[in-house]
C-alpha positions, 0 to 999 in steps of 0.5 A, a space after each residue: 642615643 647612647 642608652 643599652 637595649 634593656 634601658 630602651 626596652 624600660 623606656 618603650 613599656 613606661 611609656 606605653 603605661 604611661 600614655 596608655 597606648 602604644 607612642 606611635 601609630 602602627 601601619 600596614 607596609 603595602 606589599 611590592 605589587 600593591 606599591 606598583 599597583 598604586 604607582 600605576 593609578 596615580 601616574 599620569 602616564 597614558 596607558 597603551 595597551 600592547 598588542 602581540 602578534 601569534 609568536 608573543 612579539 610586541 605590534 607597536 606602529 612606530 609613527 603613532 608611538 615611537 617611544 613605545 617602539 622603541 623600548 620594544 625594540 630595544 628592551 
């Protein structure tokens, strides 16, 4: 914009005295697990629950779900 960081920082507070609040909206980011949490919700995947045999290996029939078979058994 061409302006030095003094004259963006006057700008900021004028306008802040100006409008008598800040000129924007403050928001709270969400964090990386409440972003992947959200995604989770609002996908319209089908959720499959995994089932692991005693030594931590995936069980997935691969007739009924072969594209889950396939991404365990092939990362």
């Amino acid at each position: 914009m061409g302006i030095d960081q003094t004259t963006a920082i006057d700008m900021f507070f004028r306008q802040i005295i100006a409008e008598r609040r800040l000129p924007f909206q403050p928001v709270v980011n969400l964090t990386l697990d409440e972003q992947i949490v959200a995604a989770a919700l609002n996908s319209d995947h089908k959720k499959i629950e995994l089932i692991t045999d005693a030594d931590g290996n995936i069980v997935v029939d691969k007739e009924r779900n072969p594209e889950i078979y396939d991404w365990a058994a092939n990362g």
